[in-house]
C-alpha positions as CSV (number, residue, x, y, z in Angstrom):
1,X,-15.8,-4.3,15.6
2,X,-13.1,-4.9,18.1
3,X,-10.1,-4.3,16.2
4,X,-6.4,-3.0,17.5
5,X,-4.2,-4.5,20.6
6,X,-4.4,-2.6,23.7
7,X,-0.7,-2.1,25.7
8,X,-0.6,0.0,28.6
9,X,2.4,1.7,26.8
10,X,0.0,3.2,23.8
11,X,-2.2,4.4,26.3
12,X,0.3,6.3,28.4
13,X,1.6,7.8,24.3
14,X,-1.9,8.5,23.5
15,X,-2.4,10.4,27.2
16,X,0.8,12.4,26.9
17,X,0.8,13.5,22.9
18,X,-2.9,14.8,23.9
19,X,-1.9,16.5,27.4
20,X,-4.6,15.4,28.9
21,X,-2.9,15.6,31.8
22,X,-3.1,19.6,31.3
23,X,-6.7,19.6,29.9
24,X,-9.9,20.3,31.6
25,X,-13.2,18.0,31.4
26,X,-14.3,20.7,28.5
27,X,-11.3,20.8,26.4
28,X,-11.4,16.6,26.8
29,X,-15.2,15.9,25.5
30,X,-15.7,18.5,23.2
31,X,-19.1,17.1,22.1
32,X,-21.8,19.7,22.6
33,X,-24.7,17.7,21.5
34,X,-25.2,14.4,20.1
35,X,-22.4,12.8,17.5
36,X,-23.9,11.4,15.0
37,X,-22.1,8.4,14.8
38,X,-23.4,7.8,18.7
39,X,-27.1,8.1,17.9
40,X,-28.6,5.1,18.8
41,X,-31.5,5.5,16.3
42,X,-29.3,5.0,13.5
43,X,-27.9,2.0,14.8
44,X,-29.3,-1.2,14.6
45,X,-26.1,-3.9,15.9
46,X,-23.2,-3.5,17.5
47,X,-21.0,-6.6,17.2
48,X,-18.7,-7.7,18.9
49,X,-16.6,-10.4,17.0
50,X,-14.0,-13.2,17.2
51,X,-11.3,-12.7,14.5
52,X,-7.8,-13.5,13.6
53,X,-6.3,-11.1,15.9
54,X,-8.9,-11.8,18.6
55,X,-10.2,-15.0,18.5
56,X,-11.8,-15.3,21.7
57,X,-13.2,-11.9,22.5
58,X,-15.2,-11.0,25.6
59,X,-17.9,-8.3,25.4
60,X,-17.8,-5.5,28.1
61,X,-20.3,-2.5,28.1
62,X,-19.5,0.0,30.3
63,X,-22.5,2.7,30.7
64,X,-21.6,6.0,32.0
65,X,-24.0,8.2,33.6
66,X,-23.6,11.9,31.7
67,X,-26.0,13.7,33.6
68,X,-24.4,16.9,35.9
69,X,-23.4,14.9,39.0
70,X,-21.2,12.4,36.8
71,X,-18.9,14.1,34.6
72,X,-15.8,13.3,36.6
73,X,-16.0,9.4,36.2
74,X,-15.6,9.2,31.9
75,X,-12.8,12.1,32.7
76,X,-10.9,10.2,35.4
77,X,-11.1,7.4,33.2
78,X,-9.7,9.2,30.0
79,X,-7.3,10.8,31.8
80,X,-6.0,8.2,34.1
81,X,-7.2,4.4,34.4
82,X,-7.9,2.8,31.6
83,X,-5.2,0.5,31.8
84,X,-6.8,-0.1,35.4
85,X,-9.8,-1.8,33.6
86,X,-7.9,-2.9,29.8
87,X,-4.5,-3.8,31.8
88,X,-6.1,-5.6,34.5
89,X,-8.2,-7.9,32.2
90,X,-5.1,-8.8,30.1
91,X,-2.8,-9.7,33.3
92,X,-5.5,-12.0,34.3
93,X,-5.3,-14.3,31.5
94,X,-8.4,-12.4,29.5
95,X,-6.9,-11.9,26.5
96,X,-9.4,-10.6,23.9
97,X,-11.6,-7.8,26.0
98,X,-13.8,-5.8,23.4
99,X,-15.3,-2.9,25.6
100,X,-18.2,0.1,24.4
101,X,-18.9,2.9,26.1
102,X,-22.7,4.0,26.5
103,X,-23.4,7.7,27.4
104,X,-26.8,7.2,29.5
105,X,-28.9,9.9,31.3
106,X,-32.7,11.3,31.7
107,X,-34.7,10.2,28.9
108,X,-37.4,12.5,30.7
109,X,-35.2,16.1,30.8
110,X,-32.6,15.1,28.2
111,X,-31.9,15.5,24.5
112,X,-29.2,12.6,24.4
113,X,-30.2,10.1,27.2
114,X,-28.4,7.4,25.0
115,X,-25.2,7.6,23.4
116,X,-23.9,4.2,22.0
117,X,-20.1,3.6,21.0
118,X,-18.3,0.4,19.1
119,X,-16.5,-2.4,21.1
120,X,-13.1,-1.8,20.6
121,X,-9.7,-2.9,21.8
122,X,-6.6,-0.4,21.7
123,X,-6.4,2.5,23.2
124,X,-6.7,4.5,21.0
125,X,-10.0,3.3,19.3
126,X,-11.4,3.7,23.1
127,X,-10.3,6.4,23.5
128,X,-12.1,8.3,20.1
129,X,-15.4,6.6,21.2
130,X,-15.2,7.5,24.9
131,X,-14.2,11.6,24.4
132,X,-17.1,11.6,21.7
133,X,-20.0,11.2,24.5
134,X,-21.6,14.4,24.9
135,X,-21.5,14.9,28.4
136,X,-24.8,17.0,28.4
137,X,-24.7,17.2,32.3
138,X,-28.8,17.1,32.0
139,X,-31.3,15.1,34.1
140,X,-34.0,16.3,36.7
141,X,-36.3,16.0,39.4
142,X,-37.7,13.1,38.9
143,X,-35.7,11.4,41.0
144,X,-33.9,8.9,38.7
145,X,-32.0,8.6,35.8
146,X,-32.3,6.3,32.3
147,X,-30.1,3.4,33.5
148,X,-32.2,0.9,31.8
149,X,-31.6,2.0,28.3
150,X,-28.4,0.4,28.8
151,X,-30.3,-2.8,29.2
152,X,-32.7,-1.9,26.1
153,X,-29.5,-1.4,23.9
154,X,-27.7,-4.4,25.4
155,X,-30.4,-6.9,25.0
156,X,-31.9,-5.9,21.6
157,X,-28.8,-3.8,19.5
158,X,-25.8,-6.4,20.1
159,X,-23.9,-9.1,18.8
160,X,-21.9,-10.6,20.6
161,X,-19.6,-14.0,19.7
162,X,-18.7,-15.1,23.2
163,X,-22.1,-16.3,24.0
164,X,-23.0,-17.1,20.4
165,X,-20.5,-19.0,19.2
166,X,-19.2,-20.2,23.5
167,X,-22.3,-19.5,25.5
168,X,-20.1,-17.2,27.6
169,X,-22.4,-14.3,29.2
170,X,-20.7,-10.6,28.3
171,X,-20.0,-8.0,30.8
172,X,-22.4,-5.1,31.3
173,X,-21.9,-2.4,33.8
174,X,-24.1,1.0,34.8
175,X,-22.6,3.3,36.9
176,X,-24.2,6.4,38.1
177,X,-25.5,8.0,41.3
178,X,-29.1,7.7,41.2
179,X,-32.0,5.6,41.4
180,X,-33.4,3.6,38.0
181,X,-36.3,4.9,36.7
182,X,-39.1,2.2,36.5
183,X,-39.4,1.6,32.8
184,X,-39.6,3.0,29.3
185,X,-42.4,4.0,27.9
186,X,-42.7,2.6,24.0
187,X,-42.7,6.3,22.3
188,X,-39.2,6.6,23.9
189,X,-38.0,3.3,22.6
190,X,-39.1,4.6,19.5
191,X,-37.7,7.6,19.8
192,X,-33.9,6.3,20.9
193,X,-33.6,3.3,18.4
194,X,-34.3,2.2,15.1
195,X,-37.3,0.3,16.3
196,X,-40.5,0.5,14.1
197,X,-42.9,-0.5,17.1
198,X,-42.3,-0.7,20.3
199,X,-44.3,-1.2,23.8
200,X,-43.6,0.2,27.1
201,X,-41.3,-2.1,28.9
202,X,-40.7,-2.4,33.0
203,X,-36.8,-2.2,33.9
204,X,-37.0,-5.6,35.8
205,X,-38.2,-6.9,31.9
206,X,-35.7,-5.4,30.1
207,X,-33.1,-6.1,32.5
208,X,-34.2,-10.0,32.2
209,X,-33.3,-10.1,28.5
210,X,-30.0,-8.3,28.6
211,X,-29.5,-11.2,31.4
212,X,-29.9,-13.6,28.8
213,X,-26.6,-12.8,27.0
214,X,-25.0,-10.4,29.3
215,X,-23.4,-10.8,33.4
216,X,-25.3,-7.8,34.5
217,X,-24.1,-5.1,37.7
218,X,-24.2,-1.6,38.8
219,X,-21.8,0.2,40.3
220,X,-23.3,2.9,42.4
221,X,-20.8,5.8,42.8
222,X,-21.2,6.7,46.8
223,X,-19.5,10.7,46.8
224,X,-22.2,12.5,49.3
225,X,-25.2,14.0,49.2
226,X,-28.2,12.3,47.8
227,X,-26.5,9.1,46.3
228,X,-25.6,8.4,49.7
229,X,-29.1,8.6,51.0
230,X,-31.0,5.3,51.6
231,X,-33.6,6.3,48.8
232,X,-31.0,6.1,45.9
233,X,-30.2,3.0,46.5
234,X,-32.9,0.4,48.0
235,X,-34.2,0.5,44.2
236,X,-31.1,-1.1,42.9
237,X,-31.1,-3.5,46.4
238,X,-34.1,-4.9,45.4
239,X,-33.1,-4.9,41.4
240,X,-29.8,-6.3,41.6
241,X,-29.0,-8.1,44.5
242,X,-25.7,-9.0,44.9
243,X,-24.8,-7.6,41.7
244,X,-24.6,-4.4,43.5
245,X,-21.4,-2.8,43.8
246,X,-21.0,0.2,46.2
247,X,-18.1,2.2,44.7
248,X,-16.2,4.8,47.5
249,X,-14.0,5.7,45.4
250,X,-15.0,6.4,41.9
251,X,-11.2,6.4,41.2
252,X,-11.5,2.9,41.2
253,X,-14.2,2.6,39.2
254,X,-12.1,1.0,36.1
255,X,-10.5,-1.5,38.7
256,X,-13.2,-2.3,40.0
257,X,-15.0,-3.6,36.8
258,X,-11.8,-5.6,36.0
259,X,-11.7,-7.3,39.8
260,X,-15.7,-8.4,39.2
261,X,-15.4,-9.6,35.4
262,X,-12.4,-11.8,36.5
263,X,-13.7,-12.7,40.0
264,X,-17.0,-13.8,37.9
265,X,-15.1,-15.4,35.4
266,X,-12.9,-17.4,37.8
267,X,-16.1,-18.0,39.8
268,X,-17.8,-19.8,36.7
269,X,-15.0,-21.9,35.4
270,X,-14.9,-23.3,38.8
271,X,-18.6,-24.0,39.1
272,X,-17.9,-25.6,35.9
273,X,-15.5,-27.6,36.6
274,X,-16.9,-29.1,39.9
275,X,-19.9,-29.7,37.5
276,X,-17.8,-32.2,35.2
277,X,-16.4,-33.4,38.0
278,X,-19.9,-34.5,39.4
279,X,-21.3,-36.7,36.5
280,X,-17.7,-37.6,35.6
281,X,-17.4,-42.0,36.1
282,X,-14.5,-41.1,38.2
283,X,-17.1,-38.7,40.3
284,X,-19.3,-40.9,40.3
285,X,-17.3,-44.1,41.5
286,X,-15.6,-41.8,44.6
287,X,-18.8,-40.7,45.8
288,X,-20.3,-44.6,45.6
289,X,-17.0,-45.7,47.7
290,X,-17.5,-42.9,49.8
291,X,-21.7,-43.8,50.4
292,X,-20.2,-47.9,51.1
């Protein structure tokens, strides 16, 4: 998938012939259980793919928590700053950004803890996947939410040219206010995806293979109460290291994403270049003059 251009223009269109601007959460994600066409068990790839009209795409997976705490992020998205995240990426020089939308929440308490859209490119393909998550506004007491079937999904459901055909890493981003609960148990995995067998998995091993292909972070949305206790979020500390991103102000959410996939993208052409540079002859002649 992928298809369409995004401009900032068609989004601002799309926004005002929908009044969204006048529309509550409700009236936005009219979902009230599962669409079909977002149930992961049906699904067994989605691609992301170079094409005519993109032929150097980048794959970014943006997993929104959906459980009651969270709603406002997908909303304030919808509503207002997409072009923070589509319009940012462009201005920068990437081009081609494909982006899906994952609804994640409590695979424990909920009926739809994994919701799975396509990677798209206008506006106004986003925006049909993202106001079809059901936000179910579940999850429990068990102190933690499904984060990790974002990394399930990630590593073992996509297809993704920019590291196939380039060896470039896609994006993929959690964002939620709670800790990650410690693994999957298989009859879950069966029960979410198309798989025939599966076996329990820990998070830190299915986080390791969507690391393979995909640049992974979480963005921890900081907005009081218990996600701004110590508890929910020494977990991700010890998970993620510096790929964790505390987030203030979850109006900057889609800016935020943009800032870290360029700052990582700058980051690696550079370690790339000073790479070449250092088993280049020319390299390798300076640093002999410099050693005599």
């Amino acid at each position: 998938m992928g298809y369409g251009h995004y401009t900032n223009e068609a989004f601002h269109n799309l926004r005002s012939a929908k009044s969204y601007a006048k529309k509550t959460r409700s009236q936005i994600f009219t979902s009230r259980h599962l669409d079909p066409e977002m149930d992961p068990s049906k699904v067994v790839l989605r691609e992301s793919r170079d094409s005519e009209e993109h032929p150097e795409s980048l794959s970014i997976i943006i997993a929104l928590d959906v459980t009651g705490s969270m709603g406002f992020v997908p909303e304030e998205i919808c509503k207002n700053t997409l072009p923070d995240l589509m319009g940012s990426l462009m201005e920068a020089g990437i081009a081609h950004p494909q982006v899906l939308f994952l609804g994640v929440g409590d695979f424990v308490y909920d009926n739809a803890p994994l919701q799975v859209g396509q990677f798209e490119s206008s506006a106004e393909l986003l925006d049909r996947w993202l106001t079809k998550v059901y936000l179910e506004g579940g999850g429990g007491g068990n102190q933690g939410e499904s984060y990790n079937l974002a990394y399930l999904f990630a590593a073992r459901h996509t297809a993704i040219d920019c590291w196939e055909k380039r060896s470039t890493k896609g994006y993929l981003f959690t964002l939620g206010d709670e800790p990650c609960l410690p693994s999957i148990p298989g009859d879950v995995i069966g029960r979410l995806t198309c798989a025939d067998i599966a076996q329990s998995v820990s998070t830190e091993h299915i986080l390791a293979e969507a690391q393979e292909r995909y640049r992974v972070f979480h963005m921890h949305i900081r907005h009081g109460g218990y996600s701004e206790s110590k508890h929910s979020q020494s977990g991700w500390r010890d998970l993620m290291g510096q790929h964790l991103i505390q987030v203030a102000d979850y109006t900057q959410v889609a800016k935020q994403v943009a800032q870290v996939v360029i700052g990582d993208l700058n980051a690696g052409q550079g370690m790339q270049m000073a790479e070449r540079q250092a088993i280049s002859p020319a390299a390798s002649t300076r640093t002999v003059e410099e050693m005599l």
